[in-house]
C-alpha positions in Angstrom: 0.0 0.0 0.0 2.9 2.1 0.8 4.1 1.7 -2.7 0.7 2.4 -4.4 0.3 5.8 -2.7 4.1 6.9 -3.6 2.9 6.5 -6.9 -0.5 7.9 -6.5 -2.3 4.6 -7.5 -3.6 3.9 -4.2 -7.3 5.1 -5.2 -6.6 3.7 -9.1 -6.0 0.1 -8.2 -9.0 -2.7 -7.0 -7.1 -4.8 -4.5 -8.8 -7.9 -2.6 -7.1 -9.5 0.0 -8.5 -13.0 0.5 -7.4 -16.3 2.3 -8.0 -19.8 1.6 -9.6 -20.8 4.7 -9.7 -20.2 8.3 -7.8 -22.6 11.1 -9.0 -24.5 14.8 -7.0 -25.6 17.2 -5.7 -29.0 17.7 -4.3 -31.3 20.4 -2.7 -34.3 20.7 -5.4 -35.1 23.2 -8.0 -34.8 20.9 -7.1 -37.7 18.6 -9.3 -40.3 16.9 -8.0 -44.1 16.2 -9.3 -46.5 13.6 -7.2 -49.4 15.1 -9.4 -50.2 18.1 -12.3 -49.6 16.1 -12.0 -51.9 12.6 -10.5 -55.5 12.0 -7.7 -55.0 9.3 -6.6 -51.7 9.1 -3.5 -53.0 7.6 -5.3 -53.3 4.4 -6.7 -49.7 4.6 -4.9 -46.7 3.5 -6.2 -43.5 5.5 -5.5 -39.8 4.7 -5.2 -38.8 8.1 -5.8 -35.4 9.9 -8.6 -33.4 10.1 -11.1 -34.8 6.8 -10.4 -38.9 7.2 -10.8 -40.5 3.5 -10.2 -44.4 3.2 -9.3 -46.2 0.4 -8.0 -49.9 -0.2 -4.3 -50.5 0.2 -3.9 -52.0 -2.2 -6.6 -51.5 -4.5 -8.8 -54.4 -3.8 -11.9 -56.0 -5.5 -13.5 -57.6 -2.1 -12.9 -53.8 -0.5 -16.7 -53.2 1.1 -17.3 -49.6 2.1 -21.0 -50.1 3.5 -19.2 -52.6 6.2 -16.7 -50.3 7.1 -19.0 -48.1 7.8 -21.5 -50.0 9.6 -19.1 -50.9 12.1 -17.8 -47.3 12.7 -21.5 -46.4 13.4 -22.6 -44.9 16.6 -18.6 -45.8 18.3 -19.2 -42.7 20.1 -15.9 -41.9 18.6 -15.2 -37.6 17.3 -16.2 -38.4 13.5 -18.9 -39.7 11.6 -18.5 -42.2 8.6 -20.2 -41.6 5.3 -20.5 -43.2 1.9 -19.3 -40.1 -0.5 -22.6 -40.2 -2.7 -24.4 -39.3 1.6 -22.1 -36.8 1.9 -24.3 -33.0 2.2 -25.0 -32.1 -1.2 -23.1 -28.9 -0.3 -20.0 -30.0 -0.4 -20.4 -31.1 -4.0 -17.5 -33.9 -3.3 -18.2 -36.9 -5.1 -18.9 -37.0 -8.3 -15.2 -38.4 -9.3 -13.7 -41.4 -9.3 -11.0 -40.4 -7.6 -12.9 -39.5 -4.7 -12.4 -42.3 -2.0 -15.9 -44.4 -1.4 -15.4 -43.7 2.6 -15.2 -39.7 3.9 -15.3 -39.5 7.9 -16.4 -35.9 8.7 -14.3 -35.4 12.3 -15.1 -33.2 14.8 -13.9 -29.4 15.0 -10.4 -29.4 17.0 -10.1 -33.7 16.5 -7.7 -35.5 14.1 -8.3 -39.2 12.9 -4.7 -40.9 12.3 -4.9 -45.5 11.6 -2.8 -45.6 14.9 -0.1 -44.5 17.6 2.3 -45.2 15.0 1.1 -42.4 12.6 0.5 -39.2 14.8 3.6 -37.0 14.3 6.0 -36.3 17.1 5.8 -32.9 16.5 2.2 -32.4 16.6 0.3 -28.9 14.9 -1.4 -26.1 17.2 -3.7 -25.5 14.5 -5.0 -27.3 11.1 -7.9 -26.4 8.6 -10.0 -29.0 6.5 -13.4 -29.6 8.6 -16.7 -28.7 7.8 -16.3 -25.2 5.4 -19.8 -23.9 7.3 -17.7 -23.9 10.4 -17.0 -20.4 11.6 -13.4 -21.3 12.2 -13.0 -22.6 8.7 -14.2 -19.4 7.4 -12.0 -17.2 5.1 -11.3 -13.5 4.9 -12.3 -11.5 2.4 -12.1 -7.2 2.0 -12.2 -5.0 -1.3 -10.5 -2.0 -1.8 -10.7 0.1 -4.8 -12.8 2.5 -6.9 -15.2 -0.4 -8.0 -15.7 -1.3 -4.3 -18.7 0.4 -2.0 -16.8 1.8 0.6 -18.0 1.0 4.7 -20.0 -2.2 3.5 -20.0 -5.2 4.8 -22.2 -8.5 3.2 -23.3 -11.5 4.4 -20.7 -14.4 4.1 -20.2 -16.1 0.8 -18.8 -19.1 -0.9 -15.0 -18.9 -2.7 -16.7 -19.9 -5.5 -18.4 -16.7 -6.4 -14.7 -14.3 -6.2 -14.3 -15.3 -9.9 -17.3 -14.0 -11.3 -16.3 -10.9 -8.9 -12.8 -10.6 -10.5 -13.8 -11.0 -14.4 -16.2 -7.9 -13.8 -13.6 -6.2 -12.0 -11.6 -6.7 -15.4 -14.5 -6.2 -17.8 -14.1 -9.7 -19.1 -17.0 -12.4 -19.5 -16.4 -15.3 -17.5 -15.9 -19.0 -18.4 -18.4 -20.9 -17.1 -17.9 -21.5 -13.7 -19.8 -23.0 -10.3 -20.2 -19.3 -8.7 -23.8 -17.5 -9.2 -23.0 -14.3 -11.3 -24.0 -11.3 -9.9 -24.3 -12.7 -6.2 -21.4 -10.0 -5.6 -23.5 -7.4 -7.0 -23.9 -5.6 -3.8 -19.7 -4.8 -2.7 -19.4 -3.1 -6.3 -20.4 1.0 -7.1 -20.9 -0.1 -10.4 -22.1 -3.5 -11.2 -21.0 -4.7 -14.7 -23.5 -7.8 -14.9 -27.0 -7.4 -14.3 -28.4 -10.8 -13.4 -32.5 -11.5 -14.8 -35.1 -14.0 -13.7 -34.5 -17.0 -16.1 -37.0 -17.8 -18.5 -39.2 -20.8 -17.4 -38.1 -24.1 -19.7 -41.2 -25.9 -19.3 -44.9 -24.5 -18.2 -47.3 -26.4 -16.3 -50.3 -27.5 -17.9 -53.8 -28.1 -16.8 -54.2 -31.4 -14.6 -57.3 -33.0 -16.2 -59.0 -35.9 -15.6 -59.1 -38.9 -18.0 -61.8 -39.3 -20.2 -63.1 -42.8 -18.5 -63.4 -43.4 -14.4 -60.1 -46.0 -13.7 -60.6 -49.2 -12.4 -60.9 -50.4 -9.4 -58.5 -49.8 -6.5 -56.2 -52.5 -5.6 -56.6 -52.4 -1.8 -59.1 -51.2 0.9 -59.7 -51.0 4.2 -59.9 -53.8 6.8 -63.8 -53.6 8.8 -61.4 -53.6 11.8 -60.2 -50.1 10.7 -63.1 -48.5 8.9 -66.9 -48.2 9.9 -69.0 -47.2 7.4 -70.3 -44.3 9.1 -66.6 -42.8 9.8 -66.4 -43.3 5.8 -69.9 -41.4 4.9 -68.9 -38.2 7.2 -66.1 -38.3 5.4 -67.5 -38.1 2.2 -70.0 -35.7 3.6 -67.3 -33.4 4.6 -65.9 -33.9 1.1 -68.9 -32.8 -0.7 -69.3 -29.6 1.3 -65.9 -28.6 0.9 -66.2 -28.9 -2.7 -69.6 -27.0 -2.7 -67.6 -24.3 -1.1 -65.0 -24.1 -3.3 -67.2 -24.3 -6.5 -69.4 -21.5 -5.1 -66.3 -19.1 -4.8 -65.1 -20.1 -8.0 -66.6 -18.8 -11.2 -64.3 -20.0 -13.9 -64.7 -22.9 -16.6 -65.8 -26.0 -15.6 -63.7 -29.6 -15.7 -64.9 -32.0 -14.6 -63.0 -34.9 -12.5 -63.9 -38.0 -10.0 -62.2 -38.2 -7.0 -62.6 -42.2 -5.0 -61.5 -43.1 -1.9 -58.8 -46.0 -1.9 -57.9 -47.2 1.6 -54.4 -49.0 2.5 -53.9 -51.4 4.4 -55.5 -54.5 3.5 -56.4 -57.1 0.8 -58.4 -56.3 -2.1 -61.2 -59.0 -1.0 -61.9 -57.3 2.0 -65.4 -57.1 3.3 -65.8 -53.2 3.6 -65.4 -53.3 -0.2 -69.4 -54.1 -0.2 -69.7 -51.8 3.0 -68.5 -48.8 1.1 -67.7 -49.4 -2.9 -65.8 -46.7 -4.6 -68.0 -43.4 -4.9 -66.7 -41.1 -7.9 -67.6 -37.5 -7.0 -68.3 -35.6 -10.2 -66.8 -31.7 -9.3 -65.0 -29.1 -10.7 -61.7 -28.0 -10.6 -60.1 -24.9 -11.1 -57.2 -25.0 -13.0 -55.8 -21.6 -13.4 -56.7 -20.1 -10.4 -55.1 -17.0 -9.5 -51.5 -18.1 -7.5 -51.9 -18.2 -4.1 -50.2 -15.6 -2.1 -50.5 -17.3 1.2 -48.5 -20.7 0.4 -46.2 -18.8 -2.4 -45.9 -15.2 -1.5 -42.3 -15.3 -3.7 -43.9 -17.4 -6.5 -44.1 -20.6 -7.5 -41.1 -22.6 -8.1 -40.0 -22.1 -11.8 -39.3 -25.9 -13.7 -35.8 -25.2 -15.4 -35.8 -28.9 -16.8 -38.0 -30.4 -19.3 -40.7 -31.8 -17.3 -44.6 -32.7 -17.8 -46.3 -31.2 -14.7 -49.7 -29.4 -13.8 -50.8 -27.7 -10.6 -52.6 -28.9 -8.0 -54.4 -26.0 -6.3 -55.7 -26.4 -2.5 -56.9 -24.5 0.1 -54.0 -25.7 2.5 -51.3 -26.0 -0.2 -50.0 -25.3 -3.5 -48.5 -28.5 -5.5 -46.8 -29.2 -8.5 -47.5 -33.1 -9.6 -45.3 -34.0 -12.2 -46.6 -36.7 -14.6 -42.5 -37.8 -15.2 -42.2 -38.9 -11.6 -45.7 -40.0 -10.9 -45.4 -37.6 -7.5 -45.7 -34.2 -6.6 -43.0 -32.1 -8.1 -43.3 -29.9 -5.5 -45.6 -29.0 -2.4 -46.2 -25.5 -0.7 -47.8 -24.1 2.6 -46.8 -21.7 5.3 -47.2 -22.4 8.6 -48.4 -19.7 11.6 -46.7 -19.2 14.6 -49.0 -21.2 16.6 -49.4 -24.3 14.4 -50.5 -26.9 16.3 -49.7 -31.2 15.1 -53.1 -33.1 15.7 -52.7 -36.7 15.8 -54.8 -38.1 12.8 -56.6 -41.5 13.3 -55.7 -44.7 11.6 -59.1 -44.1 8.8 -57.7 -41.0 8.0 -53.8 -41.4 7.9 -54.2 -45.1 5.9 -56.7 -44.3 3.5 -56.2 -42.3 0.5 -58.2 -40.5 -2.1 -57.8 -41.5 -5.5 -56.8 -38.1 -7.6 -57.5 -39.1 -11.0 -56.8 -35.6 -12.1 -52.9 -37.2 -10.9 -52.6 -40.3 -13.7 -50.6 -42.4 -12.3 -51.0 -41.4 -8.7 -53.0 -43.8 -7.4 -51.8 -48.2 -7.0 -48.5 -47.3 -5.9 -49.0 -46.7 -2.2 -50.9 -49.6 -1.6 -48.5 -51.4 -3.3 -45.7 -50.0 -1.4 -47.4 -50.3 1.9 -48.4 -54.5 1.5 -44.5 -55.2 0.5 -43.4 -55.2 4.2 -40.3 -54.4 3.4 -38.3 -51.0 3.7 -40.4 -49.1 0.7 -42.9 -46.9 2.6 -44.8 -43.3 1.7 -45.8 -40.3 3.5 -47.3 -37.3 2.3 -45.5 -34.5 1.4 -48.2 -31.6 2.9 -49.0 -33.8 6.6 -52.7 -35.1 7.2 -51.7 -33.7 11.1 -51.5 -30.2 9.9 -55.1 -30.0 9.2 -56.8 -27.1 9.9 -60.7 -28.3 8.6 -62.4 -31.8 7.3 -61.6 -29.9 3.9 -58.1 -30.2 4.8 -57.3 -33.6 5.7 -59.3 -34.7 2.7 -56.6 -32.6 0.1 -53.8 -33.9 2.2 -54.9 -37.3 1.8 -55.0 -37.3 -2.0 -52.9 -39.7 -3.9 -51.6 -36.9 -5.5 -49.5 -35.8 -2.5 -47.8 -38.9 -1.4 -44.1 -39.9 -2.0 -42.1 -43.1 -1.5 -39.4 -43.3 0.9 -37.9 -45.6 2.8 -39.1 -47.0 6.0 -36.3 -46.2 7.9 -35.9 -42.6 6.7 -39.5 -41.7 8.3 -38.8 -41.3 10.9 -36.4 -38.5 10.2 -39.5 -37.3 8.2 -41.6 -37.5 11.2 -39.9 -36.1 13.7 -39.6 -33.4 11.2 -43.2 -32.5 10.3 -44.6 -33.2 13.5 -41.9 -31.9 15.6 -39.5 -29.5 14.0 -41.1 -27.8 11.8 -43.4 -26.3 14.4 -41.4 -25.4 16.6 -39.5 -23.5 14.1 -42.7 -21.4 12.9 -43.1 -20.8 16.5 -39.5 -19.2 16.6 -40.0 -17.3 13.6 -43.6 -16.4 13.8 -44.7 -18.2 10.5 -42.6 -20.3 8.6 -43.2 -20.6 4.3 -42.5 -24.4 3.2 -41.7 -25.9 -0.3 -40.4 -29.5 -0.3 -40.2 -32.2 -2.4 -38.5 -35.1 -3.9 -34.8 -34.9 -5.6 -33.0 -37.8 -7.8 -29.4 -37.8 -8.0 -28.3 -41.5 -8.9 -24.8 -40.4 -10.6 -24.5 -38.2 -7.4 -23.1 -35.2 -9.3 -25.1 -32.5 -7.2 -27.3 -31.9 -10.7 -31.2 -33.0 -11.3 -31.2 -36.4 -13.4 -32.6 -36.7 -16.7 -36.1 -38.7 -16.9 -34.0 -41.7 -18.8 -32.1 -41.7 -16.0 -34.8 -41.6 -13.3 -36.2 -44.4 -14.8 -33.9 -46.5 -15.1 -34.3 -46.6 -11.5 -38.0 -47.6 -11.3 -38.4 -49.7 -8.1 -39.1 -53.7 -8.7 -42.4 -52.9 -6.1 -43.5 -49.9 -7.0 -44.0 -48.8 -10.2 -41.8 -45.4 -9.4 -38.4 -44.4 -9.1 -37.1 -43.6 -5.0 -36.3 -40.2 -4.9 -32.5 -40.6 -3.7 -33.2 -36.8 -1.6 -35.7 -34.8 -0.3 -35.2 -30.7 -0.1 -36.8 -28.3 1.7 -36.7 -24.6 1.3 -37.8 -22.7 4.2 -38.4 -18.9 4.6 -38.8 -16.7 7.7 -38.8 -12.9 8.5 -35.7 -11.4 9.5 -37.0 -9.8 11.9 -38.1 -13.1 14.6 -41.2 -10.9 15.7 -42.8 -10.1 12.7 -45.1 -12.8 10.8 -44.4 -13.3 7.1 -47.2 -11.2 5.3 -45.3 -7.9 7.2 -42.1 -8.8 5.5 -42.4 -8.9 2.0 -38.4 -7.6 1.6 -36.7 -8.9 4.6 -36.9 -12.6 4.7 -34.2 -15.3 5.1 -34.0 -18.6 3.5 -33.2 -21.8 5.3 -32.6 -25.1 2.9 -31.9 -28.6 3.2 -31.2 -31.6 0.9 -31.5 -34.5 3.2 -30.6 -38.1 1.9 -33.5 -40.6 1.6 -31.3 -43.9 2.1 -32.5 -47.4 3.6 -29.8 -47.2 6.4 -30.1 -44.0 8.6 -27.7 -45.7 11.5 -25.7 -42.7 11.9 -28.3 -41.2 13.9 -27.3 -42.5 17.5 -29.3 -40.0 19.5 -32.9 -40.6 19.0 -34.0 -36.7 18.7 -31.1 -35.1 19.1 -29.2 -36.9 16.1 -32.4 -36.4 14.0 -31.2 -32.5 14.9 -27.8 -33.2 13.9 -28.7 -34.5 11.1 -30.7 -31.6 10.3 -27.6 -28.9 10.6 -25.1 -31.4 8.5 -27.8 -31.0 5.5 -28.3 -27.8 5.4 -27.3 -26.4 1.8 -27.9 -23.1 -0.1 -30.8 -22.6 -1.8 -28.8 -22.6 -5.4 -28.1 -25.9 -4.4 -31.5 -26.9 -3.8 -31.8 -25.7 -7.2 -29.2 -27.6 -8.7 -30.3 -31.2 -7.7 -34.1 -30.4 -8.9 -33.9 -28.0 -11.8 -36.2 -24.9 -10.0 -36.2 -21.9 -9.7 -37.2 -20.1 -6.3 -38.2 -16.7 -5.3 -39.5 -16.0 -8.8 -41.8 -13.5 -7.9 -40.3 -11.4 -5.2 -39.7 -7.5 -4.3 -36.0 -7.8 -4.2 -33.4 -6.9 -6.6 -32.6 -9.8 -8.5 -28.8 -9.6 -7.2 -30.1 -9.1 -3.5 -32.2 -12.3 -4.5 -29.2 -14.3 -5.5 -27.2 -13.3 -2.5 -29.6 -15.3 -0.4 -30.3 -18.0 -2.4 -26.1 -18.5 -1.7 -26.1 -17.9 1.9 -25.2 -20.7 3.7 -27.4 -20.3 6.8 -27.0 -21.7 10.2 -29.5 -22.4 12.8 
């Protein structure tokens, strides 16, 4: 600096000063050993320190990850194993082959070393390479220049974006690149790039019904479940709530059926003559206005070429894309004093048949009688209901989506248990979620041929291999969404839909856990579905893309 303002530059030049990453104390006392903990280490190779990757020494045909890391579950040891395709999506660290099968994420301020042998005698006070969202891991980062804002500060940001920053601080287009171009927008006086909403690939269309009722269900309910009074106040309460809906609508008319198809038992079962299928002529509005209460930043824009038409209800919005043969998307927003009712065993089994959904409506039973570890759930929860109206949407066919059996419970405990307590925080809490397929584990949405080439042998659809959720809350903790239309904050999180969720030791407080290591940004939310979010917003488009790549903690 001394130099620049000896030659009067020192107002002329742009200089950043950045740093690779940030550094945490270590100890020798804080060291992890894989000896005591695995048979055969000698046939391992670890690269040891702060990020733990194993590979086969030598390379070795019989090498099986999944045991490895089976039996460094729940040690209680400072790290957690991980195959690299469970890794958070945010770390976008495994689409190479290069990339070791086995990653074990340690603790901040622990080291992982094979044994006694390997930990050096002269042993670091510091070292760098945990988890980047760490505050200890992050870097520094300050601008200086004529193209710089002075007295500004900005939220934290990724690496990743500084090269985007530094071509428009040299008026040069940039390569493409992983950083989000015109995130930076804000630090500059002048911003060369000016970011636009991207143009929609592929429109929804209207969901219609098919020209002939389908046939019959393949399972019902059991008599020990169902009486057939519980089924006709149901129906009742259907009827009414259509009636309502029909007499505040005043648009064109399409006609639908909507029958009621209970899980849980054979097809021969008696209620079968107790209550046959009842198709329910209505109709359905299928360009409603949007809804400003369950998207109040617009609906979720399909990037990708997709076949999809809205669903529109009066407790959520939904996308159901005919590709999948599940909801694309689903949206709601929940008030401060949401409240979880427990929802009886008619009502949380049995499903209504959405035959303006083709496709939607075998599968479930189907998954449910295998016994096995396919499951479903619905995407907007029957417990959330707020009216008869609106248990019957959230039981449509059109809102369910297969997981495995031993990932709902993280999908409980986060509907039921999490997510209010968050809208409670925050005042009201704005939800979008919905299923993600990323079999080649590249961090990008799939292709349909790829999707289905994954078609389960059970069900007649593909697993989703993630589920995201996009979350948004006032800044300001007091104040209820609807009085914040330009001060909200995103919260995201692309959480792995596997068979084995073992790595969550604590009961709750691992489901928790498991909660903060999935976090992501919202761009990365959009890069493993093909959406866009926050469409529709009163933001500048860079302020926009600023949050959509925070990194948020909680």
């Amino acid at each position: 600096m001394d130099g620049l303002k000896q030659r009067l530059l020192h107002k002329c030049v742009d200089i950043m000063i950045i740093s690779d990453h940030g550094m945490a104390a270590v100890a020798r006392e804080r060291v992890e050993l894989l000896d005591p903990l695995l048979m055969g280490v000698e046939n391992l190779h670890l690269y040891a320190g702060t990020s733990g990757r194993i590979r086969p020494q030598p390379p070795d045909s019989s090498f099986d990850p999944q045991s490895i890391i089976t039996n460094l579950t729940c040690q209680s040891q400072h790290f957690k194993p991980y195959l690299k395709h469970h890794l958070p999506k945010r770390l976008h660290y495994a689409f190479n082959q290069r990339i070791e099968d086995i990653h074990l994420l340690v603790e901040e301020g622990w080291m992982v070393y094979t044994n006694d042998e390997e930990i050096p005698l002269q042993f670091p006070g510091g070292d760098h390479g945990y988890d980047n969202s760490l505050e200890s891991m992050q870097a520094v980062f300050i601008g200086h220049g004529p193209s710089f804002k002075s007295k500004t500060q900005v939220q934290p940001f990724e690496s990743i974006e500084l090269y985007n920053l530094m071509c428009d601080l040299l008026n040069v287009t940039p390569m493409p690149n992983n950083g989000t171009h015109g995130s930076l927008n804000s630090v500059l006086r002048r911003p060369m790039f000016h970011p636009a909403v991207p143009w929609e690939i592929s429109a929804p269309s209207a969901c219609r019904a098919p020209p002939a009722p389908l046939s019959q269900p393949t399972c019902v309910c059991p008599t020990t479940m169902v009486r057939a009074r519980a089924l006709r106040l149901l129906w009742v309460a259907q009827r009414r709530a259509l009636r309502r809906r029909l007499i505040a609508s005043r648009r064109s008319l399409v006609f639908a059926s909507i029958a009621v198809v209970c899980v849980g038992a054979p097809s021969n079962s008696n209620i079968s003559r107790l209550a046959p299928i009842e198709l329910l002529s209505r109709r359905l509005v299928n360009s409603v206005p949007q809804d400003t209460e369950h998207l109040p930043y617009g609906r979720p824009l399909a990037l990708l070429p997709a076949n999809y038409c809205l669903r529109h209800q009066s407790a959520f919005e939904s996308a159901y894309s005919q590709d999948y043969r599940m909801p694309l998307w689903t949206a709601y927003t929940l008030p401060r004093h949401v409240v979880v009712k427990s929802v009886d065993l008619l009502s949380s089994q049995c499903l209504h048949q959405d035959l303006q959904a083709a496709g939607s409506s075998n599968w479930p039973c189907k998954a449910f009688h295998n016994g096995g570890q396919l499951t479903y759930s619905h995407l907007y929860p029957p417990g959330l209901w707020r009216s008869d109206e609106n248990i019957h949407e959230s039981l449509l066919t059109s809102n369910i989506v297969p997981m495995h059996r031993d990932f709902k419970r993280i999908w409980t405990y986060l509907h039921e248990v999490w997510l209010s307590k968050y809208a409670r925080q925050h005042h009201s809490v704005n939800v979008i979620s919905g299923p993600a397929f990323d079999y080649d584990f590249n961090g990008r949405f799939d292709s349909i041929k790829l999707i289905k080439q994954h078609v389960d042998s059970v069900i007649p659809v593909s697993m989703p291999t993630h589920f995201f959720f996009v979350l948004t809350t006032c800044r300001n903790e007091g104040m209820a969404l609807q009085q914040c239309p330009s001060h909200w904050q995103p919260l995201a999180f692309i959480i792995p839909n596997h068979a084995h969720n073992a790595d969550i030791c604590q009961g709750e407080a691992g489901v928790e856990q498991l909660l903060q290591l999935h976090r992501a940004r919202v761009r990365d939310v959009e890069l493993i579905t093909g959406l866009n979010f926050y469409s529709d917003t009163s933001l500048p488009i860079n302020e926009v893309l600023a949050l959509k790549t925070l990194l948020n903690t909680f």
